[in-house]
N, CA, C and O atoms as a GROMACS GRO file, in nm:
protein
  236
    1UNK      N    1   2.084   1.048   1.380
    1UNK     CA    2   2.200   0.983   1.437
    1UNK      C    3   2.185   0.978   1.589
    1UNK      O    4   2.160   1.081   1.653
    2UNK      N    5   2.196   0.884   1.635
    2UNK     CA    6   2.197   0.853   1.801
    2UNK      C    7   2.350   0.859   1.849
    2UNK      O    8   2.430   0.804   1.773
    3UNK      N    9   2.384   0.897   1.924
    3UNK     CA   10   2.510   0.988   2.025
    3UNK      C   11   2.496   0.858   2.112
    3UNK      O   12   2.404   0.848   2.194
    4UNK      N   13   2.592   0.757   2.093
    4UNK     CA   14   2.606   0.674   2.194
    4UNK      C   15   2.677   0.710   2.327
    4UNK      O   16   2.686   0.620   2.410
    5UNK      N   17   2.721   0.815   2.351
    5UNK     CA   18   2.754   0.841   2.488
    5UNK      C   19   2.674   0.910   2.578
    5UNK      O   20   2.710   0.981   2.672
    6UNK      N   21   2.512   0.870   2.521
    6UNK     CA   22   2.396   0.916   2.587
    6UNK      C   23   2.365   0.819   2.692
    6UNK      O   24   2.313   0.838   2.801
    7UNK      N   25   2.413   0.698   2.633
    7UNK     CA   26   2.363   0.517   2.701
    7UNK      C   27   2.486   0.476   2.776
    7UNK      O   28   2.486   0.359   2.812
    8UNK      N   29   2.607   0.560   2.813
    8UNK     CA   30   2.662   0.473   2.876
    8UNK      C   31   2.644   0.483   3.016
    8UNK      O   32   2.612   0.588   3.072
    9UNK      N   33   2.662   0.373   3.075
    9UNK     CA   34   2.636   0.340   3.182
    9UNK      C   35   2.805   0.390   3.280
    9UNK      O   36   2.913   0.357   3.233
   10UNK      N   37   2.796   0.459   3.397
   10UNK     CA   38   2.936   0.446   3.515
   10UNK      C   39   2.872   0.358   3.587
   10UNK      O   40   2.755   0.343   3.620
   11UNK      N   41   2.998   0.284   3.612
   11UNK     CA   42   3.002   0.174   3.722
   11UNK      C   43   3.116   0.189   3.862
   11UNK      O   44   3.231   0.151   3.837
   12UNK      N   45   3.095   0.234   3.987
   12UNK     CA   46   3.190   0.240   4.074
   12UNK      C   47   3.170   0.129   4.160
   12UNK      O   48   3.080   0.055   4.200
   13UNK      N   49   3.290   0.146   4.172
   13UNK     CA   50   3.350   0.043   4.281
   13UNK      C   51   3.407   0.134   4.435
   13UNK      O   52   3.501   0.213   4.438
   14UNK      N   53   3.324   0.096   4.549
   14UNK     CA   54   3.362   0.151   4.651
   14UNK      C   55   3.395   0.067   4.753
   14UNK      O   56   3.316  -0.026   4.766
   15UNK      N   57   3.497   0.071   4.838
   15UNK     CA   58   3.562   0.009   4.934
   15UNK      C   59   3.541   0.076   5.052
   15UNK      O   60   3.531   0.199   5.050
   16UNK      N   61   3.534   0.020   5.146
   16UNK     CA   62   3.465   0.120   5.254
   16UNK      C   63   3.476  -0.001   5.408
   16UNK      O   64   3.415  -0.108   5.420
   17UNK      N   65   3.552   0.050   5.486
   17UNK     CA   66   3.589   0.003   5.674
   17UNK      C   67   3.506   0.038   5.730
   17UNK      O   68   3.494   0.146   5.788
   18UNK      N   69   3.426  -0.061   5.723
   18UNK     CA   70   3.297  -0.058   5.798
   18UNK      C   71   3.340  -0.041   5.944
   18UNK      O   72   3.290   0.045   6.016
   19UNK      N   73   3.460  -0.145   5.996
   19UNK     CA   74   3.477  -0.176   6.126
   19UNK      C   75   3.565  -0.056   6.153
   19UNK      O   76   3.625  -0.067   6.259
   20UNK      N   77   3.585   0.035   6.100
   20UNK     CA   78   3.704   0.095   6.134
   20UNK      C   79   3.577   0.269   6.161
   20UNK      O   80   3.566   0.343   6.259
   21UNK      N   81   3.509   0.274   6.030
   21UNK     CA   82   3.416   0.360   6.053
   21UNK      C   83   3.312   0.384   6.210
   21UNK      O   84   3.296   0.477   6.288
   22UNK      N   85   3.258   0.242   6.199
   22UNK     CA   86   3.207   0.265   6.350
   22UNK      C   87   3.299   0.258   6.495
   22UNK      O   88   3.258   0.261   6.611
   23UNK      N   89   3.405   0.251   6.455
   23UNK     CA   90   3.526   0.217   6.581
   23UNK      C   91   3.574   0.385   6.598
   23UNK      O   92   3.629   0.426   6.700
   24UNK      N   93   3.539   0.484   6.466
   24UNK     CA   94   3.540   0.610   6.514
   24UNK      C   95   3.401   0.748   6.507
   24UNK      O   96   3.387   0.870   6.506
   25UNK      N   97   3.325   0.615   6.502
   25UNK     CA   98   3.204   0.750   6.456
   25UNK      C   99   3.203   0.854   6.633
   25UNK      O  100   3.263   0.838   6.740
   26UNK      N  101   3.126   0.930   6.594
   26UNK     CA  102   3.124   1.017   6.764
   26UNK      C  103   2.962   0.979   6.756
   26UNK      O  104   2.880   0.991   6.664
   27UNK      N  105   2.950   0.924   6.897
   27UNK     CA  106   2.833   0.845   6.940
   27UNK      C  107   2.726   0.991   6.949
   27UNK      O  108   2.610   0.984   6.910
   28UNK      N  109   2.779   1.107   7.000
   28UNK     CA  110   2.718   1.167   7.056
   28UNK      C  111   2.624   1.232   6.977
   28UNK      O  112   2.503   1.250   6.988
   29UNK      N  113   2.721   1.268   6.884
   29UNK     CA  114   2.645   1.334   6.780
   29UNK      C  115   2.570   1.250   6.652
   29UNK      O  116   2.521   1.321   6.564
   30UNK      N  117   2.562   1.147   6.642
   30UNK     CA  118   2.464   1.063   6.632
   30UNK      C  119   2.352   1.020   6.677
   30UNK      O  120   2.263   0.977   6.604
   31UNK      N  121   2.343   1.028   6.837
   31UNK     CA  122   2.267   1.051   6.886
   31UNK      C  123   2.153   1.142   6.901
   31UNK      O  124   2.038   1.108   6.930
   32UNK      N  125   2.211   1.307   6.868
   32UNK     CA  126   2.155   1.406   6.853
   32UNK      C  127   2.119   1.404   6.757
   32UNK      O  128   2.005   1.450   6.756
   33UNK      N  129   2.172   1.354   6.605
   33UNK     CA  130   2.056   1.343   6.532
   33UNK      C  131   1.989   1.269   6.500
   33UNK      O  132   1.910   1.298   6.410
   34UNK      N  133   1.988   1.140   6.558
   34UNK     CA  134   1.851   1.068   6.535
   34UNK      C  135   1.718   1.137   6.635
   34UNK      O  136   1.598   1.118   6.616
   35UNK      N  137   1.762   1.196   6.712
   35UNK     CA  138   1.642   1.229   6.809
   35UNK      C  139   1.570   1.405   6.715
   35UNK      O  140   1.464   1.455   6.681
   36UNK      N  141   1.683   1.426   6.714
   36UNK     CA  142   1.594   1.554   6.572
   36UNK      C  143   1.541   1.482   6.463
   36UNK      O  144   1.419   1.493   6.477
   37UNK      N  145   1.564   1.413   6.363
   37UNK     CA  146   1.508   1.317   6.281
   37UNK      C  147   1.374   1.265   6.289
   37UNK      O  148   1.277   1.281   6.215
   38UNK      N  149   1.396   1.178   6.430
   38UNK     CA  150   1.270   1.088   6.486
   38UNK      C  151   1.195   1.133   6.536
   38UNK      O  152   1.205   1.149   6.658
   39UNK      N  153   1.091   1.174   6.471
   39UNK     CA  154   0.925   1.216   6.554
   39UNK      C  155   0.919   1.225   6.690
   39UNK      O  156   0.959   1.319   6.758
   40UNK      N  157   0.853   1.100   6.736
   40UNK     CA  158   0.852   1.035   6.803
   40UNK      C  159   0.959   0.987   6.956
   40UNK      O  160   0.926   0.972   7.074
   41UNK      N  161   1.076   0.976   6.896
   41UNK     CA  162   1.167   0.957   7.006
   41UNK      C  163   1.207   0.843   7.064
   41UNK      O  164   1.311   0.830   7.129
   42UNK      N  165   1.090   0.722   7.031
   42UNK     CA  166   1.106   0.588   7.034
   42UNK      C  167   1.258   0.548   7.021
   42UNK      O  168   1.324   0.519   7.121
   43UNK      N  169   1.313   0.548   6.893
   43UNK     CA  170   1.407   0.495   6.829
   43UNK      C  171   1.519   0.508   6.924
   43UNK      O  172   1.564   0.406   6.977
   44UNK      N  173   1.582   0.655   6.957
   44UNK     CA  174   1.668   0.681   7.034
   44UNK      C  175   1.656   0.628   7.157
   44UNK      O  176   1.759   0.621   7.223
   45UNK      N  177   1.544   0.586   7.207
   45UNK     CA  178   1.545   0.485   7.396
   45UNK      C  179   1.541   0.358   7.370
   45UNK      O  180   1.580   0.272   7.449
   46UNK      N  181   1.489   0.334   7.251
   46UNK     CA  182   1.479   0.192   7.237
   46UNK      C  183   1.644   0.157   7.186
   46UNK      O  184   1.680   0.054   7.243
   47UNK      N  185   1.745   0.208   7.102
   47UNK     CA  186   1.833   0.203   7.083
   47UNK      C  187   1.951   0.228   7.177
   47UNK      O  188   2.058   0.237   7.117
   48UNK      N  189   1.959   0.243   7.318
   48UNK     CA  190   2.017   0.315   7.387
   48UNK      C  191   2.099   0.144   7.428
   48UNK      O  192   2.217   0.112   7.412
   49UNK      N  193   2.003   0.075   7.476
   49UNK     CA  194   2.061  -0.104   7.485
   49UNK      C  195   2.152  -0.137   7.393
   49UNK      O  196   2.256  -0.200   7.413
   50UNK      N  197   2.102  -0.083   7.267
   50UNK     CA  198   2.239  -0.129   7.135
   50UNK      C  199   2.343  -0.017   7.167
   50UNK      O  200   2.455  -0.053   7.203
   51UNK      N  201   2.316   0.100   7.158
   51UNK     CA  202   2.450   0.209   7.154
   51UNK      C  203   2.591   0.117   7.293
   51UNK      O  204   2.712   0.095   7.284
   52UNK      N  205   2.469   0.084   7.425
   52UNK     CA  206   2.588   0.003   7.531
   52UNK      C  207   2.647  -0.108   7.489
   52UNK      O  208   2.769  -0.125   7.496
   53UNK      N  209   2.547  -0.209   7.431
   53UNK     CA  210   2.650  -0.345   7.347
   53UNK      C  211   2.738  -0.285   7.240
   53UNK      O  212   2.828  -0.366   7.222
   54UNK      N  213   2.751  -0.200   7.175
   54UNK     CA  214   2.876  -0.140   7.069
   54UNK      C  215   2.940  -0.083   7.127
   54UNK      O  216   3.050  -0.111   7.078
   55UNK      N  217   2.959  -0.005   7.218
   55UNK     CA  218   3.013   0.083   7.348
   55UNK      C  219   3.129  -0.078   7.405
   55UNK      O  220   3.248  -0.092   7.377
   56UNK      N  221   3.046  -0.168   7.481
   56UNK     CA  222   3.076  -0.281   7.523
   56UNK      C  223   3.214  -0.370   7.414
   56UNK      O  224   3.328  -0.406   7.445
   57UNK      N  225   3.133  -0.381   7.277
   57UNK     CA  226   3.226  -0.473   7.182
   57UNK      C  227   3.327  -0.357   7.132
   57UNK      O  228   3.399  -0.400   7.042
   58UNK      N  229   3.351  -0.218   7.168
   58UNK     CA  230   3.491  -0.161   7.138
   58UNK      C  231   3.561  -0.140   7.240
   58UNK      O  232   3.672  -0.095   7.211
   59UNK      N  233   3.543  -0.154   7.352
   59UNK     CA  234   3.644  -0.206   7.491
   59UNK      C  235   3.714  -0.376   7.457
   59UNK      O  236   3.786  -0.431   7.541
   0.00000   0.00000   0.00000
């Protein structure tokens, strides 16, 4: 006998404020961890131009 509640599948549905999320993330500490993350270090200087245009479009 096969137990059909082996095959069922969940399906969610998530809703999620994108604009509202980044309108309160804390920059700073985002910052700190991409630079622990990233090898290298690239990412975080090369990204520093974008962090001011998002900085810029929430004024």
């Amino acid at each position: 006998m096969i137990d059909s509640s082996a095959f069922k599948i969940d399906q969610f549905v998530v809703e999620a404020d994108i604009k509202g999320f980044f309108d309160n993330i804390g920059w700073e500490w985002t910052e700190r961890m991409l630079e622990q993350r990233v090898a290298d270090g690239a990412t975080t200087s090369e990204a520093d131009g974008d962090m001011e245009l998002l900085w810029a479009h929430r004024q």
